[in-house]
Residue frames relative to the residue before (quaternion, step in Angstrom):
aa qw qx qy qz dx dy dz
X 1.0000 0.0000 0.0000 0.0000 0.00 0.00 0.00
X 0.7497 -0.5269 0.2290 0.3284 3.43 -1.19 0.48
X 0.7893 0.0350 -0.0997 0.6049 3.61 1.35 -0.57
X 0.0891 0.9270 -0.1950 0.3078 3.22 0.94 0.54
X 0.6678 -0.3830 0.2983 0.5642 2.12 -0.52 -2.32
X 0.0174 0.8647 -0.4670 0.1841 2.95 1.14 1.56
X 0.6985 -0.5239 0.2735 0.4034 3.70 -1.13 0.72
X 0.6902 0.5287 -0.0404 0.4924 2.96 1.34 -1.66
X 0.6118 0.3227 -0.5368 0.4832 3.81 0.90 0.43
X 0.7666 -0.4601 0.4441 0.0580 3.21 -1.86 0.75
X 0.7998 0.0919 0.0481 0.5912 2.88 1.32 -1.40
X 0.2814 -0.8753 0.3869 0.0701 3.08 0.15 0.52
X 0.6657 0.2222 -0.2181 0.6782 3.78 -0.47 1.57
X 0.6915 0.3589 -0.3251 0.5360 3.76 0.91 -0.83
X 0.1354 0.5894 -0.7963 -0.0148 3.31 -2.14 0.81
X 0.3157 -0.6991 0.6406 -0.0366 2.80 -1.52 1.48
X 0.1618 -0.8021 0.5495 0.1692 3.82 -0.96 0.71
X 0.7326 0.1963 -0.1355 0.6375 3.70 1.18 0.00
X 0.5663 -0.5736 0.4371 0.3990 3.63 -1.39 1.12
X 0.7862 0.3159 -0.1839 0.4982 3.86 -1.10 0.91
X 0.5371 0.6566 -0.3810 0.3679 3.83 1.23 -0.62
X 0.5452 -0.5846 0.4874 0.3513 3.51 -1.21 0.73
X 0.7735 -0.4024 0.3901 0.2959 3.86 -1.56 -0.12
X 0.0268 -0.8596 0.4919 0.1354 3.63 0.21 0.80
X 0.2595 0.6972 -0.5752 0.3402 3.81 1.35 -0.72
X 0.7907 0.4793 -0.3129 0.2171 3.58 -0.98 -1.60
X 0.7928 0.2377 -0.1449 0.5423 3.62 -0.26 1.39
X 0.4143 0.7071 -0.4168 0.3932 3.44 1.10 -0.75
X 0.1816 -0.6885 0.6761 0.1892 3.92 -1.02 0.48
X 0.1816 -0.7245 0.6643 -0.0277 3.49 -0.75 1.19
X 0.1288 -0.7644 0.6266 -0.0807 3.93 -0.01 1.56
X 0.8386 0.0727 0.1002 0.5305 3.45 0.16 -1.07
X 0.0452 -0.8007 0.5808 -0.1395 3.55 -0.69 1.27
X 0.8843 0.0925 0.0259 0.4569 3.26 -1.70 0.41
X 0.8856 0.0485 -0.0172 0.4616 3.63 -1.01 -0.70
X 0.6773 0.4886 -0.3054 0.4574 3.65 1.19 -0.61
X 0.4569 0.5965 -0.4947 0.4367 3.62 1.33 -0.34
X 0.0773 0.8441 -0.5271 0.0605 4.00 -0.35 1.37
X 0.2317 -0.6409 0.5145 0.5205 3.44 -0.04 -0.72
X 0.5224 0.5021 -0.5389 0.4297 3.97 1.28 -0.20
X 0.5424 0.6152 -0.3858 0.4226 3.46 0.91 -1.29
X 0.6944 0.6435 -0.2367 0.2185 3.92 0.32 -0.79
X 0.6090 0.4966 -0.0906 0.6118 2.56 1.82 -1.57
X 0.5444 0.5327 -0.3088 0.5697 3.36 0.63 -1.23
X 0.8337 0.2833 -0.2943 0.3716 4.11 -0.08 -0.24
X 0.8088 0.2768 -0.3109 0.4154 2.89 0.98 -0.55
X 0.3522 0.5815 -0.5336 0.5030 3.44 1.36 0.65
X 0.3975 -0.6252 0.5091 0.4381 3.79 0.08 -0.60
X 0.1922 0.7588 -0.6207 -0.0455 3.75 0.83 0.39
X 0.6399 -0.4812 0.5174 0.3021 3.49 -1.81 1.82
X 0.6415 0.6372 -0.4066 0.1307 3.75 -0.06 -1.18
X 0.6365 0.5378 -0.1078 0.5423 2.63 1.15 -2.18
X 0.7658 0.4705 -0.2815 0.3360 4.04 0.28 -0.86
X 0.6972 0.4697 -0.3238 0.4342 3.26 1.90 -0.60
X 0.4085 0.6805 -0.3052 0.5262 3.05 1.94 0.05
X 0.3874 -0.5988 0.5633 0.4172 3.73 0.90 -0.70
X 0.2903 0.6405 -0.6494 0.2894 3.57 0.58 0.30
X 0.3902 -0.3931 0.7301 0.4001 3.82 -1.95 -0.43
X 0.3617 0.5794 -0.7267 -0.0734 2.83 -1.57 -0.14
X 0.7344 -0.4275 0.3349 0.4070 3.81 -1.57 0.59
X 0.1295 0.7556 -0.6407 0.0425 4.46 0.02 0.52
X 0.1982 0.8387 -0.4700 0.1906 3.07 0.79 1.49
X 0.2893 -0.7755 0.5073 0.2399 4.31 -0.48 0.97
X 0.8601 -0.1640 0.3313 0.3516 2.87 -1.39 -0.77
X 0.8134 0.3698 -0.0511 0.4462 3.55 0.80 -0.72
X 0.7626 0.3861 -0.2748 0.4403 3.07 1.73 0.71
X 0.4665 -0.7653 0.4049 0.1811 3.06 -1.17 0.80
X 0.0907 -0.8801 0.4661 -0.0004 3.51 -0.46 1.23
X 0.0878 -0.6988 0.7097 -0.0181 3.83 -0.94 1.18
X 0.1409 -0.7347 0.6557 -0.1023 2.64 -1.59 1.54
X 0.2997 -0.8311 0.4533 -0.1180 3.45 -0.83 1.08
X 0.3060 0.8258 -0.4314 0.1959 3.74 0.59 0.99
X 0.0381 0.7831 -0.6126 0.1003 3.42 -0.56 0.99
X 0.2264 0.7221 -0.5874 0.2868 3.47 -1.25 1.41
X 0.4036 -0.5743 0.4723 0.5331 3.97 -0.70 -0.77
X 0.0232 -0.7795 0.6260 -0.0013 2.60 -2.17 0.87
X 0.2926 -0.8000 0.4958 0.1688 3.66 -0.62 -0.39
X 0.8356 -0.2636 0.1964 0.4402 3.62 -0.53 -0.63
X 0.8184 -0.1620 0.1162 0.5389 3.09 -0.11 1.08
X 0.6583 0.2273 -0.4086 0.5900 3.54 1.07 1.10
X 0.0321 -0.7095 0.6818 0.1751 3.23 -1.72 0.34
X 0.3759 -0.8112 0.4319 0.1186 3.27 -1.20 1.46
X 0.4370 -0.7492 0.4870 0.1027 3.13 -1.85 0.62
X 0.5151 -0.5138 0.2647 0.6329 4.08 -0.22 -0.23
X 0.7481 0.2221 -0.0900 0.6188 3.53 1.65 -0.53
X 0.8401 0.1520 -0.1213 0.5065 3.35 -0.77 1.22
X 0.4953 -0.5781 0.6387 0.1118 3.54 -1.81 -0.25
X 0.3783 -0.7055 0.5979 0.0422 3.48 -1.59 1.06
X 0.1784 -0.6863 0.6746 0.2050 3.66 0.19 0.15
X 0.4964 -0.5996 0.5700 0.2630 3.31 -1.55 0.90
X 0.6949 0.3322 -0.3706 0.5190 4.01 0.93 -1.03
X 0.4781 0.5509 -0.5222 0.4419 3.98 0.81 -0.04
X 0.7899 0.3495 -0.2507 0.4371 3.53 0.49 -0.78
X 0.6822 0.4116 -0.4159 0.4385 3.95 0.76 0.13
X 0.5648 0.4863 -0.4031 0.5310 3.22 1.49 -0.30
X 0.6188 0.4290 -0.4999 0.4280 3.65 0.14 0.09
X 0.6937 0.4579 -0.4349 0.3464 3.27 0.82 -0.94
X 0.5812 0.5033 -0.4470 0.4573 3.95 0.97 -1.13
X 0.5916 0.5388 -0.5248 0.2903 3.89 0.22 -0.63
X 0.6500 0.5767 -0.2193 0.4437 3.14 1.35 -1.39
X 0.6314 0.3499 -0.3778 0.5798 3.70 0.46 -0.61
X 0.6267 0.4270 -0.4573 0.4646 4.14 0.21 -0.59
X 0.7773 0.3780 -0.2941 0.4079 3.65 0.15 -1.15
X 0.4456 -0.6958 0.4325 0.3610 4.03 1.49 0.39
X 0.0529 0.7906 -0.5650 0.2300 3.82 0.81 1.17
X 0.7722 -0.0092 0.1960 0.6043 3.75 0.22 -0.76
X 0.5356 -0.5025 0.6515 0.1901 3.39 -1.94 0.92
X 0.7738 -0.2624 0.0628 0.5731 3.54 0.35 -1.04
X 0.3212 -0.5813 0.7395 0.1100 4.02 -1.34 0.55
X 0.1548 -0.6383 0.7194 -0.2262 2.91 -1.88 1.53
X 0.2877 0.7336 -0.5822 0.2002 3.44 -0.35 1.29
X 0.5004 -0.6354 0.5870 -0.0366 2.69 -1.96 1.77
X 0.0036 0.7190 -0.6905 -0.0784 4.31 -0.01 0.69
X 0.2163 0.5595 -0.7944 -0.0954 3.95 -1.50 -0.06
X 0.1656 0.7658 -0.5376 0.3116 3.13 -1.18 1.74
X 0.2369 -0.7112 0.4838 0.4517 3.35 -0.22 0.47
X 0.8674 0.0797 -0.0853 0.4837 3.96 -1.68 0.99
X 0.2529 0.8449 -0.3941 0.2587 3.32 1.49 1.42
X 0.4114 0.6567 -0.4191 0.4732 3.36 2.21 0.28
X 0.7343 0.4347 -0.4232 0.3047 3.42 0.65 -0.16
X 0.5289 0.5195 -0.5413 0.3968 3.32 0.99 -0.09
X 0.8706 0.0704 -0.3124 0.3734 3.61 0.11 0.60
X 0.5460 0.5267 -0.5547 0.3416 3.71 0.73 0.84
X 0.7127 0.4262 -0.3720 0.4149 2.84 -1.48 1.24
X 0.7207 0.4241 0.0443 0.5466 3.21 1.83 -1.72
X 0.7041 0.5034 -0.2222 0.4488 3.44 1.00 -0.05
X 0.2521 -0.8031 0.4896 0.2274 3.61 -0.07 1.03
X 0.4781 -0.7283 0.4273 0.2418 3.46 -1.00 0.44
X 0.7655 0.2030 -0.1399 0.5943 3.43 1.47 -0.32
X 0.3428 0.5714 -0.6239 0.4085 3.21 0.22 1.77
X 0.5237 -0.6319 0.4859 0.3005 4.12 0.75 0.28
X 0.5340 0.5293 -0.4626 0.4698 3.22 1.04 1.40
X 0.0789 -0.7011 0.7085 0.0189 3.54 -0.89 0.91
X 0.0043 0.7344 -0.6745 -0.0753 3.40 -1.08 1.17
X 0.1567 -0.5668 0.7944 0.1521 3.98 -1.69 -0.02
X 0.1285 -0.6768 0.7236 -0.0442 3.06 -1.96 0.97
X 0.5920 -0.5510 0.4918 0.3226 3.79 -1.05 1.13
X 0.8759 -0.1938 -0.0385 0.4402 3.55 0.79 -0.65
X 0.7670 -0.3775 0.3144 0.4128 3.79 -0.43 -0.80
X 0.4919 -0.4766 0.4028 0.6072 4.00 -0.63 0.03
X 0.9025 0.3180 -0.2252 0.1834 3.77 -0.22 -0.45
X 0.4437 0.7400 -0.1055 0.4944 3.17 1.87 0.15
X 0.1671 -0.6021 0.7232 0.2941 4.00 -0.71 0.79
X 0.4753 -0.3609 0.7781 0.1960 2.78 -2.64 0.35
X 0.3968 -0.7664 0.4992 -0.0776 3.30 -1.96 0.46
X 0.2199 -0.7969 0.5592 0.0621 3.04 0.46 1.67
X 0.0705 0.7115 -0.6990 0.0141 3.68 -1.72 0.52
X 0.7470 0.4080 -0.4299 0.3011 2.85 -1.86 -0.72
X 0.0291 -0.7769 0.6046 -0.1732 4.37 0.23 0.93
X 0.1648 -0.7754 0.6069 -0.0575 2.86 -0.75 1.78
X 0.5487 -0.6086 0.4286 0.3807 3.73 -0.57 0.92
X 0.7938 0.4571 -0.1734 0.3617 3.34 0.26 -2.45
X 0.6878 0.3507 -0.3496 0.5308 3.87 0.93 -0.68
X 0.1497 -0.7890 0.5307 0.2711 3.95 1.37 -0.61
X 0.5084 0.5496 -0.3914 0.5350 3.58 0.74 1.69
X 0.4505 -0.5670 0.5246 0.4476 3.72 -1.31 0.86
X 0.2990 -0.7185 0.5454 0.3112 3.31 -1.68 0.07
X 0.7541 0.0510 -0.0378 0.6537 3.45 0.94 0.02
X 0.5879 -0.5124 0.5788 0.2383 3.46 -2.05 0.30
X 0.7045 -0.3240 0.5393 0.3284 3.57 -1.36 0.70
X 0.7127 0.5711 -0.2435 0.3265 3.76 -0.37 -1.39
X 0.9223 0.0375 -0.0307 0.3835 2.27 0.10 -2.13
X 0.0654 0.7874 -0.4942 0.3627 3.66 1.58 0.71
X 0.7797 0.4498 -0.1087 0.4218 3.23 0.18 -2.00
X 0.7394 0.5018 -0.2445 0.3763 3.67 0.67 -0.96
X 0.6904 0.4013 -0.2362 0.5537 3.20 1.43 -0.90
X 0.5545 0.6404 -0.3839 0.3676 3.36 1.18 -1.01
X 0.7028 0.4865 -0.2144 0.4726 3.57 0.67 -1.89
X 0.6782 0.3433 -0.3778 0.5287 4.35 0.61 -0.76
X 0.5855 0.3729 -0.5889 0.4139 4.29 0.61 0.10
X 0.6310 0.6283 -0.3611 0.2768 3.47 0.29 -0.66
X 0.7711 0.4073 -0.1715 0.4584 3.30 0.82 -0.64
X 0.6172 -0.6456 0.3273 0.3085 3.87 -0.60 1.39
X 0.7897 0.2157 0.1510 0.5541 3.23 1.58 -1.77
X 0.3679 -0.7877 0.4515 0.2010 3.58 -0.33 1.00
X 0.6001 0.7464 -0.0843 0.2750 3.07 1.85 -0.85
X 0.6296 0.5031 -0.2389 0.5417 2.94 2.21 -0.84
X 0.7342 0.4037 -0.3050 0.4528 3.92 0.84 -0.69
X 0.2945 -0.7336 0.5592 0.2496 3.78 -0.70 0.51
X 0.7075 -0.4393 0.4139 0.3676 3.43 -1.59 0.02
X 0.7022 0.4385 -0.3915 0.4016 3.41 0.72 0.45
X 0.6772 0.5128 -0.2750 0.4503 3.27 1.12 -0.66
X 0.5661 0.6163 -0.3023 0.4563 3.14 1.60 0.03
X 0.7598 0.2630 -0.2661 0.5316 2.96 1.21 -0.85
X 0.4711 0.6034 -0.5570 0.3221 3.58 0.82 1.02
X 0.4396 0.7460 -0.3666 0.3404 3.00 1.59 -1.39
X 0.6451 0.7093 -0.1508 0.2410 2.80 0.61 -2.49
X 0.8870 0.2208 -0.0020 0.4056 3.14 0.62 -2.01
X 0.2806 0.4717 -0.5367 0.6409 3.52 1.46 0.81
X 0.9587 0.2018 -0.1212 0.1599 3.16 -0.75 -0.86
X 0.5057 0.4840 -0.3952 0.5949 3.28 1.94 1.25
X 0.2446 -0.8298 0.4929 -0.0930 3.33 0.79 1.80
X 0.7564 0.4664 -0.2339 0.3945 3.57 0.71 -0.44
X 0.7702 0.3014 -0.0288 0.5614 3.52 1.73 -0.53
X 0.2576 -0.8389 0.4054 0.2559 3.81 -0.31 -0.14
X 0.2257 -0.9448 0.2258 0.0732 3.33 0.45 1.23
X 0.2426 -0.8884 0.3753 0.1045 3.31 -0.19 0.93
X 0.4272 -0.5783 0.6826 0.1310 3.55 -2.10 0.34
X 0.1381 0.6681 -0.7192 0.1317 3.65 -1.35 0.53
X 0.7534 0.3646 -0.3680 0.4051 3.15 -2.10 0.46
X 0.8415 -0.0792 0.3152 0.4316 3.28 -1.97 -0.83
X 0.1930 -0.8005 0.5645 0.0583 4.32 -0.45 0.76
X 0.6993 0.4348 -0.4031 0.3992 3.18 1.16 -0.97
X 0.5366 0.6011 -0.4719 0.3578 3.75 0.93 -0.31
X 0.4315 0.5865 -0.4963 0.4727 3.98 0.96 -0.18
X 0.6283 0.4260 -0.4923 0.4259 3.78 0.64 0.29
X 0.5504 0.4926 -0.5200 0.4289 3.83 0.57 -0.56
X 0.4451 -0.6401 0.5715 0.2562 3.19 -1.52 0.57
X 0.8216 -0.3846 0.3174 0.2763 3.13 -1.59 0.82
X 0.6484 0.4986 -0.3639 0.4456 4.22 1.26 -0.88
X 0.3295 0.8427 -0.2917 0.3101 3.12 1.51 -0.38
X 0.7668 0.1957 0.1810 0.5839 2.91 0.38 -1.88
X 0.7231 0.3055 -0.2975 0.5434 4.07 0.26 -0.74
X 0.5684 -0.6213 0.4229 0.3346 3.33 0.37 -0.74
X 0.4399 -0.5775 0.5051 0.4667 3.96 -1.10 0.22
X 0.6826 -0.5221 0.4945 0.1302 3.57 -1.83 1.09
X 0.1699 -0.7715 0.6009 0.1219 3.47 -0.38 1.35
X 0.7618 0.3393 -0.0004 0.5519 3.55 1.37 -0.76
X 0.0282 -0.8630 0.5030 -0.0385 3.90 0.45 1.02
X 0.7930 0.2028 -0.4071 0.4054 3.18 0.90 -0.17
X 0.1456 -0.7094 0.6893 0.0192 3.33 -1.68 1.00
X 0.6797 -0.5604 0.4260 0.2062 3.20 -1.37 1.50
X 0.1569 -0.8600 0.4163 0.2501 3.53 -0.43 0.95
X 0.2024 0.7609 -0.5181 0.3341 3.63 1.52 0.68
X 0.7896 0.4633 -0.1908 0.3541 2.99 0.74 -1.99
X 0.7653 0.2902 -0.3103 0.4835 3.75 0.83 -0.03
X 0.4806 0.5794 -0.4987 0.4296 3.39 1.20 0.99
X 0.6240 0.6091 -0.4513 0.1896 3.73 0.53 0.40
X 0.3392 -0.8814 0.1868 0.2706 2.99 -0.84 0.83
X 0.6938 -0.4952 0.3580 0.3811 3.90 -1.15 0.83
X 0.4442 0.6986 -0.5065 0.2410 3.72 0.34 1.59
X 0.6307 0.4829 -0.3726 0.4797 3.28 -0.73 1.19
X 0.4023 0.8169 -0.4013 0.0987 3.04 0.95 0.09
X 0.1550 -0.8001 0.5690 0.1101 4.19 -0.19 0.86
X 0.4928 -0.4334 0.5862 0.4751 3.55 -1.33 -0.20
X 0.5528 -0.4959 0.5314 0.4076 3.64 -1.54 -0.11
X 0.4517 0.6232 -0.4922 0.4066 3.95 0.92 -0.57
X 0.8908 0.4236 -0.0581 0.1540 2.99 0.32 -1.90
X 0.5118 0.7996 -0.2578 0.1797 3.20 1.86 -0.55
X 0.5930 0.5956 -0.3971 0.3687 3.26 1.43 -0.62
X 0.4896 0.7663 -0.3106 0.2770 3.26 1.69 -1.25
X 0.6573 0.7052 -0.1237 0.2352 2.76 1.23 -2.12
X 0.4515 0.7981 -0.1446 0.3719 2.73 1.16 -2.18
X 0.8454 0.3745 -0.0578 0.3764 2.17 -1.03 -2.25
X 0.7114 0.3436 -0.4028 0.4622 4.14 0.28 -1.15
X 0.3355 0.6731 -0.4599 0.4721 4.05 0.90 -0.71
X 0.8313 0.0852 -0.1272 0.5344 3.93 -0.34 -1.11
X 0.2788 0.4465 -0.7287 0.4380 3.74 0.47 1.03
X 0.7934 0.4446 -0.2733 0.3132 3.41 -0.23 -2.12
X 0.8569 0.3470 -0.2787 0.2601 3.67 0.59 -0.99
X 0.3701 0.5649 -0.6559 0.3372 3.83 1.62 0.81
X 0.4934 -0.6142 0.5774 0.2143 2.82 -2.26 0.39
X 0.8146 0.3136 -0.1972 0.4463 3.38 1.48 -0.80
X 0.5591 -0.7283 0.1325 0.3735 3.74 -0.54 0.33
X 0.3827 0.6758 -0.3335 0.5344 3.00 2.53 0.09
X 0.6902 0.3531 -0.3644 0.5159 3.83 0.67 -0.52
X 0.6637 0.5156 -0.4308 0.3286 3.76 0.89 -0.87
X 0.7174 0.4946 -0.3286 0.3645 3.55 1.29 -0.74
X 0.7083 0.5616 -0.3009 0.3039 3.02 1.42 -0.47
X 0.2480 0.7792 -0.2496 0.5186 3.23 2.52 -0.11
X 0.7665 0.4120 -0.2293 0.4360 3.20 0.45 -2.12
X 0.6153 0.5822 -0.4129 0.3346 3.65 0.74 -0.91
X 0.7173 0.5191 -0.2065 0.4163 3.26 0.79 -0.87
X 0.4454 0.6240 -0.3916 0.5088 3.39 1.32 -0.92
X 0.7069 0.6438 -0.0858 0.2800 3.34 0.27 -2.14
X 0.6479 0.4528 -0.1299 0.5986 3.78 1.55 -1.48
X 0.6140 0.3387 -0.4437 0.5581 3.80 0.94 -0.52
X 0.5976 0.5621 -0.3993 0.4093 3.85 0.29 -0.59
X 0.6089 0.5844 -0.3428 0.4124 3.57 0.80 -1.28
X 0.7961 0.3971 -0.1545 0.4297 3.23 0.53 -1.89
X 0.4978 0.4862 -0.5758 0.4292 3.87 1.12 -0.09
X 0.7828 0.4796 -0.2725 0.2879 3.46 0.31 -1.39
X 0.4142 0.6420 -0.3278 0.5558 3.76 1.77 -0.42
X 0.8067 0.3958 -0.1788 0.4009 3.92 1.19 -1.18
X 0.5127 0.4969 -0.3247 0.6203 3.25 1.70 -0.52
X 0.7479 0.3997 -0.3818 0.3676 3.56 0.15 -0.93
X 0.5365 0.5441 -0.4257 0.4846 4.14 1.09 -0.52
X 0.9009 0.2142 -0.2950 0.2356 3.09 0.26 -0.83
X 0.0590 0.7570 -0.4604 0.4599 3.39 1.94 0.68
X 0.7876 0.2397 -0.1174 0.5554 3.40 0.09 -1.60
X 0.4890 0.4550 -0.5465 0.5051 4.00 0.25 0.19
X 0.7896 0.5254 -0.1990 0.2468 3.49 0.19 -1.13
X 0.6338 0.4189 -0.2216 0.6113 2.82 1.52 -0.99
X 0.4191 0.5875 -0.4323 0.5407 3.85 0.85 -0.12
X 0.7754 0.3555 -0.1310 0.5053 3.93 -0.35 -1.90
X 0.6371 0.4451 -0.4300 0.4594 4.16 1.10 0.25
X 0.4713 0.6186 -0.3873 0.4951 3.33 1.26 -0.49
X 0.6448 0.5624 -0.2758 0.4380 3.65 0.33 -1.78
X 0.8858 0.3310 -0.1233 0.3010 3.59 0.58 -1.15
X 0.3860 -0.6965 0.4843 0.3625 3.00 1.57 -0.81
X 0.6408 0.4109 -0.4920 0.4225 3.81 1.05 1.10
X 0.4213 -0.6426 0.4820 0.4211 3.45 -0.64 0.58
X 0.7481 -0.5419 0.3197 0.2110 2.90 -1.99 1.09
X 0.5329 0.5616 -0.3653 0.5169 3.77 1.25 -0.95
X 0.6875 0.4817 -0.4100 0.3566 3.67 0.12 -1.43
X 0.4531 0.7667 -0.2718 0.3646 3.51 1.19 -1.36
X 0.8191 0.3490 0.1212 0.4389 3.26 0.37 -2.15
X 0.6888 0.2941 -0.3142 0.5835 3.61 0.87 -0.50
X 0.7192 0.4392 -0.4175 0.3399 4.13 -0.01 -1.03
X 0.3382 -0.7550 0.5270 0.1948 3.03 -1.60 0.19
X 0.0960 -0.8941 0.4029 0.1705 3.95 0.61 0.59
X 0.5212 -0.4010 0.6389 0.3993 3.49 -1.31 -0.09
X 0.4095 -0.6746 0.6044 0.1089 3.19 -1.81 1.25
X 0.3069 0.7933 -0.5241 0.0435 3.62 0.08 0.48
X 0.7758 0.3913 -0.2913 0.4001 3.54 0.87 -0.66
X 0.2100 -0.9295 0.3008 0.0376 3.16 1.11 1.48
X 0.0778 -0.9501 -0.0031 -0.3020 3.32 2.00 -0.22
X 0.7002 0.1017 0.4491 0.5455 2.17 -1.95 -2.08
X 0.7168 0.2845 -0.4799 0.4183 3.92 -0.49 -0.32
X 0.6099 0.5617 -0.3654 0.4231 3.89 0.52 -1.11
X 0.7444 0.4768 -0.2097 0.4178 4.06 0.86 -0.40
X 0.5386 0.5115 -0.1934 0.6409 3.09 1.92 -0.85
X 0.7450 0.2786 -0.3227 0.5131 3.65 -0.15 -0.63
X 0.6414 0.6078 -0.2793 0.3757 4.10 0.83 -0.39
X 0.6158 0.3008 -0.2924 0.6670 3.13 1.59 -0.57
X 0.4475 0.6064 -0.4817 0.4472 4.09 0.51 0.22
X 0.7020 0.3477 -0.2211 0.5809 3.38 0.68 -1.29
X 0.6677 0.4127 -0.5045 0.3597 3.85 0.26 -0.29
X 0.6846 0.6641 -0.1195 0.2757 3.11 1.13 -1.51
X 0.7574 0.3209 0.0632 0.5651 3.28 0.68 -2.37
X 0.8052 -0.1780 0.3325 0.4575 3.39 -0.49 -1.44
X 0.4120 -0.6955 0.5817 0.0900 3.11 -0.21 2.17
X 0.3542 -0.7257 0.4778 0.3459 3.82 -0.57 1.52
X 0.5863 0.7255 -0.3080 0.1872 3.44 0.50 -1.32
X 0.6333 0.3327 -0.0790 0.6943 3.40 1.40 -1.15
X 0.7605 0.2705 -0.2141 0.5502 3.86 0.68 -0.06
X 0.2508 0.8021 -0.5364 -0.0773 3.93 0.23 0.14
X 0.0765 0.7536 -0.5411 0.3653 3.50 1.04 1.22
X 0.6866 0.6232 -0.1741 0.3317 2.51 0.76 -2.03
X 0.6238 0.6226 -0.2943 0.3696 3.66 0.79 -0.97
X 0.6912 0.4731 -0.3117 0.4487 3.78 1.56 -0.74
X 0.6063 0.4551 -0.4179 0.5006 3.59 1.26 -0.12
X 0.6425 0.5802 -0.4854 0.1224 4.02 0.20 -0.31
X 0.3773 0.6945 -0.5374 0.2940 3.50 1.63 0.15
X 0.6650 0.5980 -0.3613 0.2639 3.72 1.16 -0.43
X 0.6051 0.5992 -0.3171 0.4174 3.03 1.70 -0.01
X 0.4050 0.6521 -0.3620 0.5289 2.98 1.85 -0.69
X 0.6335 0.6124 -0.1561 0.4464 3.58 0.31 -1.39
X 0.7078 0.2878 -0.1627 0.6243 4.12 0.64 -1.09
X 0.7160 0.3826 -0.4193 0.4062 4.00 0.49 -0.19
X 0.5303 0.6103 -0.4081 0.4240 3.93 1.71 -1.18
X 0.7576 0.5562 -0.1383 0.3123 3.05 0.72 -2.17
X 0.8325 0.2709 -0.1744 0.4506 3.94 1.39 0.19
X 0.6633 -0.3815 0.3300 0.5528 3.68 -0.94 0.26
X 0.7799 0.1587 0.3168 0.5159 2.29 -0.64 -2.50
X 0.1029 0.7245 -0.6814 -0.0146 3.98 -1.53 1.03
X 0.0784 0.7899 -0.5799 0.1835 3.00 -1.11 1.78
X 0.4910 0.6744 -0.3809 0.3988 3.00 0.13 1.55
X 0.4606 -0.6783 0.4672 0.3308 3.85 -1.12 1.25
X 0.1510 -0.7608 0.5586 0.2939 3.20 -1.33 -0.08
């Protein structure tokens, strides 16, 4: 399986979601793995697509009378949220959801983004009276915040966000007593590192939390495990950085430390090789438009012409720096955001 029994865990079969935490793997339902993890694959499930089901696939064959919560956590950026392959468009994803509320999919929908600038997948883009209530890890312009950094696996084990969300529904005997709002206050006090958001339908923030997560087969939860404390905390940009300096400090000899540093040194190279390309893209696509290259690079616009930015950042990835295999890449596409706000009309290859 994908983290598992990857080469690169320690422990094989074991995943842990907090430093010291017992084994969560065991029992998990693994539907869709590796290569199937799509963003077409997404839609396609959580639409109820017939194909997949005559196939034996899962997929959500939810009616009218149910209530669906959805949970997705990964990188993202403006008005996309990424996959191990490919991209989600933010108007790809509200238009599935309205199809779903038109085509009578679900009574009411509950979704959970952690992402870096995971408010934009639904400001602006989210109707308020379709019986959806959504939360995001942070805003359109903002990283999310990976933490907890285990030594032995030398990785974060979870996100700020969603720490808090999962942290705050183990704790409690009964989902039944705390409603979707008080969660996401909880939530957003106590994600200090991000500014969490609300969208959609508000008055649903009254149903309570069994609603949508479900009733507790298991109420009791060790109170050790929800006593640790929230150190280490990194943007999501920055973690490889982190990492990577992490196994400088922790060789013992000076033949592994240099051979550490080299590597440290080659991810650094190739950021600055990616900042510096698209420097010169930018300054190039200001010419074309008539905006200077700084304005380009330093402001921060509103996503609205979703568009013009969805073509621009699509030919990057065909063109420049295929995101999937680069997700660096994902911190420069506000500039596209920035070259579609900042003009009429944009027509042009990159």
């Amino acid at each position: 399986d994908d983290i598992a029994n990857d080469e690169e865990n320690p422990t094989p079969g074991v995943i842990i979601n907090k430093p010291g935490g017992r084994n969560v793997y065991p029992g998990v339902p693994k539907d869709y793995t590796k290569d199937d993890v799509t963003p077409e694959m997404f839609l396609r499930v959580l639409q109820g697509d017939k194909e997949l089901a005559s196939q034996g696939r899962k997929v959500i064959a939810s009616g009218p009378n149910d209530h669906v919560f959805v949970y997705f956590a990964d990188h993202g950026a403006p008005g996309i949220i990424a996959f191990p392959e490919g991209e989600l468009s933010a108007t790809k994803l509200n238009k599935a959801i309205v199809s779903m509320h038109e085509n009578k999919q679900y009574a009411k929908m509950v979704v959970y983004i952690e992402a870096c600038e995971s408010g934009s997948m639904f400001k602006g883009l989210l109707p308020e009276d379709i019986n959806v209530f959504a939360t995001t890890a942070s805003n359109d312009h903002e990283s999310s915040y990976a933490c907890y950094f285990d030594k032995e696996r030398k990785t974060f084990l979870g996100d700020v966000y969603s720490v808090k969300w999962l942290e705050d529904s183990d704790k409690r005997a009964s989902l039944k007593k705390e409603t979707l709002q008080k969660q996401f206050k909880i939530v957003k006090k106590e994600t200090n590192t991000s500014h969490v958001q609300e969208f959609g339908d508000q008055t649903m923030s009254k149903l309570p939390l069994s609603d949508f997560q479900g009733a507790k087969t298991n109420p009791n939860v060790m109170d050790g495990e929800l006593n640790v404390p929230m150190v280490d905390v990194v943007p999501g940009p920055d973690v490889p950085l982190d990492i990577g300096w992490r196994m400088v400090q922790a060789q013992v000899t000076d033949e592994q430390r240099r051979l550490f540093e080299m590597k440290f040194q080659a991810m650094v190279s190739g950021r600055e090789y990616m900042e510096e390309s698209i420097r010169q893209l930018i300054t190039m696509i200001g010419e074309l438009i008539n905006v200077d290259a700084y304005s380009l690079m330093s402001e921060r616009q509103d996503l609205t012409k979703h568009a013009c930015y969805e073509q621009l950042y699509k030919q990057f990835d065909a063109n420049c720096f295929r995101i999937s295999a680069h997700p660096f890449a994902l911190r420069f596409l506000y500039v596209f955001v920035n070259s579609c706000e900042m003009t009429e009309n944009l027509d042009f290859q990159l």
